[in-house]
C-alpha positions as CSV (number, residue, x, y, z in Angstrom):
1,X,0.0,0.0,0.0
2,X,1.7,3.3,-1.3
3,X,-1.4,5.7,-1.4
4,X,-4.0,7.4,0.5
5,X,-5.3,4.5,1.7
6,X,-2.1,3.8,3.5
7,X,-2.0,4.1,7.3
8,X,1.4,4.9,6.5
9,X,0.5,7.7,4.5
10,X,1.7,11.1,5.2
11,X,0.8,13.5,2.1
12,X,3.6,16.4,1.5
13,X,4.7,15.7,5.1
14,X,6.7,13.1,3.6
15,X,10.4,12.3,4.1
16,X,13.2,12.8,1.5
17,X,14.0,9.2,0.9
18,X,10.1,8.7,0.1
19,X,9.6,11.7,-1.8
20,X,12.1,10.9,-4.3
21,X,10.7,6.9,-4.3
22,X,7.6,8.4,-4.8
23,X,8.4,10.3,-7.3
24,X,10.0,7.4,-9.3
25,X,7.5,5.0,-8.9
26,X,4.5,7.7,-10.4
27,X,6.5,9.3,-13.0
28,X,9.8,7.9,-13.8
29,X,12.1,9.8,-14.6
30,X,9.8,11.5,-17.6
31,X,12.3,13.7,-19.0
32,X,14.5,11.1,-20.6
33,X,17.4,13.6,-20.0
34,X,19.2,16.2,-17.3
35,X,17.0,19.6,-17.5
36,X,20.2,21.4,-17.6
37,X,23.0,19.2,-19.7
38,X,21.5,17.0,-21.8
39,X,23.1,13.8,-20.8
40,X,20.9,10.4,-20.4
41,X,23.4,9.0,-17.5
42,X,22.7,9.1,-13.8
43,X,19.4,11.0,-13.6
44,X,17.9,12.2,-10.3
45,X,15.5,14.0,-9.1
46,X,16.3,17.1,-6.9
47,X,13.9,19.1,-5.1
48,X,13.7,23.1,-6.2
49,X,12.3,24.3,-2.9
50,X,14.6,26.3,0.0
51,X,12.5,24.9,2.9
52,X,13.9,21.7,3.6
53,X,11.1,20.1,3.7
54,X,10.0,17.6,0.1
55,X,6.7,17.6,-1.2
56,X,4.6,14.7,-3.5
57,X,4.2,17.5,-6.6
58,X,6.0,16.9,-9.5
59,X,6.1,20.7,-10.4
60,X,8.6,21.0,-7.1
61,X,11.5,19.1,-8.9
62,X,13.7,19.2,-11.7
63,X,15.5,15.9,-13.1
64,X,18.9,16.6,-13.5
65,X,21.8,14.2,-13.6
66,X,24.1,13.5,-10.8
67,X,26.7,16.1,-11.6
68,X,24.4,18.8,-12.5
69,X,22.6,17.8,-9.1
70,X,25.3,18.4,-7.1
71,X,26.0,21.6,-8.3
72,X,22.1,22.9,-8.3
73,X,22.3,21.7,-4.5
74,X,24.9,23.7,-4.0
75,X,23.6,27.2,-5.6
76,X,19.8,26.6,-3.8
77,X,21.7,26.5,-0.1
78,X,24.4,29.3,-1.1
């Protein structure tokens, strides 16, 4: 059970280890390529929000490869 109907369920309260599983598991990775290079290796999702916190909606995050990742991290917490 990964829904609603989940006891476990916690909406956009949720983690960032489940967030991103989430995210997988209802969309893929859609975009069959990093948002910002172009290449098809390694891609992740990263979260574009300054909060902290993760959220279940898919307009919240970018897919970018591991590289470009890292340094997207890096400017959002500069």
């Amino acid at each position: 059970m990964s829904n609603e109907s989940s006891p476990s369920w916690k909406g956009d309260e949720v983690g960032y280890v489940a967030a991103h599983t989430w995210l997988t598991k209802n969309f893929g990775h859609e975009k069959t390529e990093c948002e910002d290079c172009g290449t098809i290796d390694n891609l992740q999702w990263a979260f574009k929000g300054r909060s902290g916190g993760h959220s279940r909606n898919r307009e919240d995050y970018r897919v970018l490869c591991q590289r470009c990742h890292y340094f997207f991290d890096l400017e959002v917490r500069a």
